[in-house]
N, C-alpha and C positions, 0 to 999 in steps of 0.2 A: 473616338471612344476611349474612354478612359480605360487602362491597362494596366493594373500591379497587382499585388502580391496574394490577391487571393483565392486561387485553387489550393496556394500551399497553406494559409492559414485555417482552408476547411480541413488542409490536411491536420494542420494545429489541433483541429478539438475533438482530433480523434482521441486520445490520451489523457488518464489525472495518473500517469503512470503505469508505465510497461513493467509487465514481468513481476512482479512482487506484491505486489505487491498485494500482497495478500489483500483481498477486496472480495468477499461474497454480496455487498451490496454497492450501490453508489458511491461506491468510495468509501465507505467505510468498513471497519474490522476489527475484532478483537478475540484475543486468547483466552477458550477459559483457563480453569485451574483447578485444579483439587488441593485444599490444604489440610487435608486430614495427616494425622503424622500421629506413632507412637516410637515409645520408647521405654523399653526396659530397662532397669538395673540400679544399684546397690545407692542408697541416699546416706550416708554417714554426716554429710557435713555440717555445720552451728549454721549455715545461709545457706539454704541452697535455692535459687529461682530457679523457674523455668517457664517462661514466656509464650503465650500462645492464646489464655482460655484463662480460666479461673478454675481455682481447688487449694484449699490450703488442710495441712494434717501435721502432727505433733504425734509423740509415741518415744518409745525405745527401742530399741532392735536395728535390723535391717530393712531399712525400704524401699519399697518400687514403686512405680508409677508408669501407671499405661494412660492412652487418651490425649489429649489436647488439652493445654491450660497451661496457668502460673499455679504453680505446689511450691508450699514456703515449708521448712520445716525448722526450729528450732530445738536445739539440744539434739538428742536422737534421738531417733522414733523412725515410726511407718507413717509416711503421706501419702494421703491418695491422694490422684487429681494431678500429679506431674504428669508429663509427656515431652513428646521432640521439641526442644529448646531452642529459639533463638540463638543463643550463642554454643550449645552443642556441635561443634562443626566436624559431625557424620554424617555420611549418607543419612540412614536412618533420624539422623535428629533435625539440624538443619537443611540440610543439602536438598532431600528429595522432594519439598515442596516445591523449592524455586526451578529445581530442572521441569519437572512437572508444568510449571507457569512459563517458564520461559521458551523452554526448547520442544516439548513432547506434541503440538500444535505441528510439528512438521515431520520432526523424528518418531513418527509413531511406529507401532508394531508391525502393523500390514498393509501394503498397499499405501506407500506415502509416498513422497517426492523425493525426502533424503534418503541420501545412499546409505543409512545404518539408523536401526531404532536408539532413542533412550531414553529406554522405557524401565530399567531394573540398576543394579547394584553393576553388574557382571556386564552391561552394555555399555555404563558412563565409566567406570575403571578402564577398560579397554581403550578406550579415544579420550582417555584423560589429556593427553601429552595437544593433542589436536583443540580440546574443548578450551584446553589453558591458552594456547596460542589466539585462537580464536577470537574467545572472550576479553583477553587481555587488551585486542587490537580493535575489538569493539566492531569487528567485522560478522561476527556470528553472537546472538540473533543478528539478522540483517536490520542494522539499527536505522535508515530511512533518516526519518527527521530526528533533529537533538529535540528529546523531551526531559532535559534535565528540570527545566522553568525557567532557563536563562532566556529563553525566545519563545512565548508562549506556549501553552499545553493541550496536548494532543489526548482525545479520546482512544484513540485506535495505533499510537506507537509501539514497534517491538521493540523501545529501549528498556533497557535493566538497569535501574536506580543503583546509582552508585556505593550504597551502604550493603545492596544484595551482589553488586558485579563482586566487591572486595569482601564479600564473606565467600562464595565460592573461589574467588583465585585464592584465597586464605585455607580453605578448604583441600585445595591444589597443591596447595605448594606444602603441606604438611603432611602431601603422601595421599591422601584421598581416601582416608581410615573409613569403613564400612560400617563401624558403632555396632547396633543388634543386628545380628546374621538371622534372627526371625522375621526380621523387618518384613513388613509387606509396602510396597511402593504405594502412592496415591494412583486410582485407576487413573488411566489414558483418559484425560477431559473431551467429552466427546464436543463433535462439531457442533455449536446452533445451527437450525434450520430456522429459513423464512416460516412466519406461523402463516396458518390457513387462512383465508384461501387462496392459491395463485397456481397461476398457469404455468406448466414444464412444457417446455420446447426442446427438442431434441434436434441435434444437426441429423439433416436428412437420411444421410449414408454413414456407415462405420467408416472410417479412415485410418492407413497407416501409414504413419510418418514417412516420408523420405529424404532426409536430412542431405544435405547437395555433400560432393566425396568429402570426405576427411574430417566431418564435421559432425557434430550430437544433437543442433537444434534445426527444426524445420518448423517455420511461422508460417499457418494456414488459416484462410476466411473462407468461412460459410455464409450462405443466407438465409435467413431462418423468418418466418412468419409469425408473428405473435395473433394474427387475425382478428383488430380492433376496427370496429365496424365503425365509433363516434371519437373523435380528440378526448383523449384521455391522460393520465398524469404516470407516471412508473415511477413508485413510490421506494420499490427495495427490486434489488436484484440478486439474486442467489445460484452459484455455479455448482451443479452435480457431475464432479467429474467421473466418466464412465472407468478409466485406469488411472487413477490418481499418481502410477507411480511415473508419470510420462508427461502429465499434462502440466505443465511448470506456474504457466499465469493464462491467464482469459481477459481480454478486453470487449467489450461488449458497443458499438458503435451504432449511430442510424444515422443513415443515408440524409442530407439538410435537404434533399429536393426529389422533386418523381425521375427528372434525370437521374440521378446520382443512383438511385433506388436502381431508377431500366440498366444503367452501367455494370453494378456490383453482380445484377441477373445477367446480365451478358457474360463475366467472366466468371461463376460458378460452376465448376465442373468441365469447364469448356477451354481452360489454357493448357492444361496439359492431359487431358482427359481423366485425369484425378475429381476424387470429389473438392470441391472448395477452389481456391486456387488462391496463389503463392503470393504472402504479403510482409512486408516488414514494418512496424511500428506503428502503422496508419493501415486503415481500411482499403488504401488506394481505389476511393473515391472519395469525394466531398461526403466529411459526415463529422457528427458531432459523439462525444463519446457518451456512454449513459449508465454503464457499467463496470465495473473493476473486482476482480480477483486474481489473489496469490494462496497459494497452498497457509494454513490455519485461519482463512480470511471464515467469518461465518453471516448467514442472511440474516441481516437486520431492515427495518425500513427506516430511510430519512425522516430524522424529527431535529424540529428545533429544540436546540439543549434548554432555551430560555422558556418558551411558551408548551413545548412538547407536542406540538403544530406539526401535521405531517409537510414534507418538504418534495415538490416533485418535479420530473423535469417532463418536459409536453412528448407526447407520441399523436402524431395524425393518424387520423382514421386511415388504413387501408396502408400504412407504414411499414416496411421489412426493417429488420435488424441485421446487422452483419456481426459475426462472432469469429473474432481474431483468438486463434487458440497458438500459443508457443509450447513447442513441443519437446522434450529433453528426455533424448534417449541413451540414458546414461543407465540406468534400470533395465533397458531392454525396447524390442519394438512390439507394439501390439497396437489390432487393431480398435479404434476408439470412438465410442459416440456421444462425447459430451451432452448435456443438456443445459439451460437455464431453467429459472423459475421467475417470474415478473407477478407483481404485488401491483396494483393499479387502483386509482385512486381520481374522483373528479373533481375532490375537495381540496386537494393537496394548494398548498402556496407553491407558486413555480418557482424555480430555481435552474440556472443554467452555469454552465462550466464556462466564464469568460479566459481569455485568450493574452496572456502577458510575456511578448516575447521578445527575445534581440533577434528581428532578420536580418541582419547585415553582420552574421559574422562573419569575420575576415581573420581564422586562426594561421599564424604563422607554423611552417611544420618545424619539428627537434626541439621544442622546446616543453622541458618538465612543467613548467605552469605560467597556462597564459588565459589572461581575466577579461570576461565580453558583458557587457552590462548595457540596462535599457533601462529607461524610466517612463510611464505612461500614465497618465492624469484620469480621474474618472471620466473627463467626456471622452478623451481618446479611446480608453478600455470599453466603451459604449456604443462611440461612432465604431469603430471596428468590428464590434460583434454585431450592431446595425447593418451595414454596408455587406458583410459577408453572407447576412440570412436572408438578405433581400436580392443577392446575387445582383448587385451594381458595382462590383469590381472587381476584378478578372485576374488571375496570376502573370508574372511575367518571372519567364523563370531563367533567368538569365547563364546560362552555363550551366556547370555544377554551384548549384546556390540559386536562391533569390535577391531581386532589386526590391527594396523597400523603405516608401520614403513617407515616414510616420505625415511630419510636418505639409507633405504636400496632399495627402488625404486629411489631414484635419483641414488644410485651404483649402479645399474644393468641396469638400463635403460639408463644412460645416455646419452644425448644427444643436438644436437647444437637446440633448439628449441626457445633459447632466443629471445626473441623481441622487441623492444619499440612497448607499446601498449597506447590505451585510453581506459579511465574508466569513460562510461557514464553513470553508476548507480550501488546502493547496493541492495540489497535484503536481510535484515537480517532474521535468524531464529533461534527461538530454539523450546523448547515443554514446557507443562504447570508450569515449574519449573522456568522458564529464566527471569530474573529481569530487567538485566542491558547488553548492549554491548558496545563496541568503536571498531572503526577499524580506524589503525593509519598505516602512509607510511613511511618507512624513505629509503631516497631517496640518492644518490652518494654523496651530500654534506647536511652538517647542515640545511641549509638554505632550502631544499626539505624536510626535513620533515612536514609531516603534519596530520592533522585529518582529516580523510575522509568521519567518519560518527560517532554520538554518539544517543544512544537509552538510556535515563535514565531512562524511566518505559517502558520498552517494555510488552508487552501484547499479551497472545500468541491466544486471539480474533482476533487483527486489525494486520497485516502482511502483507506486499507488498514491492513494489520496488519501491524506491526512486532514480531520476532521478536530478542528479546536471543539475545546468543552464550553466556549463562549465565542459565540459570534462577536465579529469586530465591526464597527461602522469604518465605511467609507466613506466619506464627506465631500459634497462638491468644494473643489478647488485642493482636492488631497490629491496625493502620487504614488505610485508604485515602481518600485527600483526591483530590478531582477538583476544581478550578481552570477554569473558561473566563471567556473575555474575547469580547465583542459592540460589535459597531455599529450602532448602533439607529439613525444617525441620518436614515436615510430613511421613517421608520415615523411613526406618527401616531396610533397605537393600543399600548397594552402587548402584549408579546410572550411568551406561555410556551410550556408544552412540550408537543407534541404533533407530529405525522407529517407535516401537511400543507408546503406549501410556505414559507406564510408566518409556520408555527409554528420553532421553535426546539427545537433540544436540547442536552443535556451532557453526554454519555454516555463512555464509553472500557469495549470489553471488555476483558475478562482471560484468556487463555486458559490457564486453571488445569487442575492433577489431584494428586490425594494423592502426595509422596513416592514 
């Protein structure tokens, strides 16, 4: 009987990203915003703009301007139709839109995950000194993938456009001047919700955390029934956290078989007499992931950007869910009953999370940066996701790490499985070692090759799937290169690939389907 590496690649599709990644549906997410903005005070000048809206006014005297828009005024006078300007750099004028767009999705007022709102004038003055450092290092927002455009563009990124990061550190660095002390901020943009109709499920039992000694987070899975009587499609997924100020990321998993399914019930409630029981990164069973959120993620359903096509990924009749919730008790402990919500759908075009990884790594320990890379061709990326859903190949888990020998399953397996596919999203991961990733294509000729995703501070906090605004083709006889960068240097031991904590991976799904 043939023997490799796949128990642990079922554990592979457990994840399009841990912990972040902000994710109320399949993978995707976005912030709203409020860009309402006023501004008061004295117009004297021969030019004065103000950027936003439209209004323009003429006069003599003194003038104000409330509202949103561009107010021109010549000579002096009174114009109406100014308001908070673009290049105004106050709170009040510039400032409070972008905190609003960028940061208030996590720093809200009540009941959030960050340890302080900023939500006012008197909240971002206070953590100026923090907000600058942060921002500056492009570590807060948790920026996930570069959505500059240097490496294609991301519907669902928390990057701040660079002309917005350097009007707030500008903003910063000139003191963090408050402009009108009337000001009223843009409300808190409340979360989207999944629209009607869909089904909430709620983990069985309230749970409260128990984080192992000296530590804040505690990763626990439930098993939760959606109760689908026919194969069906889960179109959007959407996470109601019950304490939002605790519950950090949700990954949402199903079990790939009726084993895997009797396994995950066998150890619910039943390894330590706790509800759920204790998991790290993976569902710990064979399961494919179906869901992702991170705090400001909000429920949308998969569509293709191009056709507006719902996109969906298969649920068998009579199927349980496993719901990995990480827990961050840094706000405090309480007890918690999550819930989801599932949108479902028999129309939907299927779409699946394939599997793009380096199993053989072999990180060296002490060393600041050391680079593990894989490349996998469309049939490999196919035979592979083949071979694992059919359960005809079996892990072999060699020590700490796995044995895996690409080239001797594409010999033995072979087969015609090639396809042109689309690639409407990555999901990078690794574990608390991983720095840096790229995932790069190169395609039948020069001119196809391309970047497909780059992570220059990845963080193995903030994780989720990232959703291009254009699906890409994958072409029979294209490739895929996966890229990660590690820091070994607190280890003392070589480091490969496996699930546990202080194992390592390289992974990035892809969330493909035929044309």
């Amino acid at each position: 009987m043939v023997r490799k590496t796949w128990y642990l690649v079922a554990v592979l599709l457990f994840i399009a990203g841990c912990k972040g990644a902000p994710q109320g549906s399949v993978g995707q997410n976005s912030n709203g915003s409020s860009n309402q903005n006023s501004q008061g005070g004295s117009n004297n000048n021969n030019n004065n703009n103000n950027n936003g809206g439209t209004g323009t006014g003429t006069g003599t005297g003194t003038g104000t301007g409330t509202g949103t828009g561009t107010g021109t005024g010549t000579g002096t006078g009174t114009g109406a139709g100014s308001g908070a300007t673009g290049n105004d750099l106050t709170f009040s004028g510039a400032i409070a839109p972008l905190i609003n767009k960028h940061c208030t999705s996590c720093h809200r007022s009540t009941d959030a995950i960050a340890p302080f709102p900023l939500v006012n004038y008197n909240d971002v003055f206070t953590h100026k000194d923090a907000i600058r450092r942060s921002m500056a290092a492009r570590t807060m927002p948790p920026p996930g993938v570069n959505n500059s455009g240097s490496c294609q563009n991301f519907s669902d990124a928390k990057w701040v456009p660079e002309a917005e990061l350097q009007k707030i550190l500008s903003w910063l660095d000139a003191g963090a001047p408050q402009g009108n002390p009337g000001f009223i901020p843009p409300a808190e943009a409340p979360v989207a919700a999944l629209p009607a109709p869909k089904q909430v499920i709620k983990i069985a039992q309230p749970y409260t955390p128990v984080p192992p000694a000296g530590k804040l987070d505690d990763y626990r899975c439930f098993v939760v029934d959606p109760g689908v009587s026919a194969d069906t499609m889960i179109t959007g997924i959407e996470v109601l956290p019950d304490k939002a100020k605790i519950v950090h990321h949700v990954i949402v998993f199903k079990p790939t078989s009726v084993e895997a399914q009797a396994d995950a019930i066998s150890k619910d409630g039943k390894v330590d007499g706790r509800p759920g029981y204790p998991c790290f990164g993976a569902a710990g069973v064979p399961s494919t992931v179906v869901g992702l959120w991170a705090p400001g993620s909000v429920g949308v359903e998969m569509k293709d950007p191009e056709t507006g096509s719902l996109l969906g990924l298969k649920l068998e009749a009579g199927r349980k869910l496993v719901v990995q919730i990480h827990y961050n008790t840094t706000n405090g402990v309480y007890a918690d009953q999550t819930a989801i919500a599932l949108k479902t759908s028999s129309n939907a075009k299927k779409v699946k999370w394939s599997v793009l990884a380096n199993f053989q790594l072999n990180l060296p320990p002490g060393q600041s940066n050391v680079e593990a890379s894989m490349t996998q061709t469309n049939q490999a990326l196919l035979t592979v996701d083949h071979l694992y859903e059919s359960g005809a190949v079996d892990s072999v888990i060699a020590g700490q790490g796995v044995t895996f020998d690409l080239n001797f399953i594409m010999a033995t397996f072979s087969s015609p499985l090639a396809r042109q596919m689309k690639v409407y999203a990555v999901g990078p991961h690794m574990h608390q070692l991983g720095r840096t990733m790229k995932i790069e294509m190169t395609g039948l000729t020069p001119d196809q090759n391309q970047c497909l995703a780059d992570i220059p501070l990845f963080d193995f906090n903030w994780q989720k799937g990232y959703f291009f605004t254009k699906p890409l083709n994958f072409d029979i006889g294209s490739s895929v290169k996966i890229t990660c960068g590690f820091n070994t240097t607190g280890r003392t031991q070589t480091v490969k690939f496996a699930e546990g904590t202080q194992d390592e991976m390289c992974l990035s799904f892809l969330l493909v389907t035929e044309p």
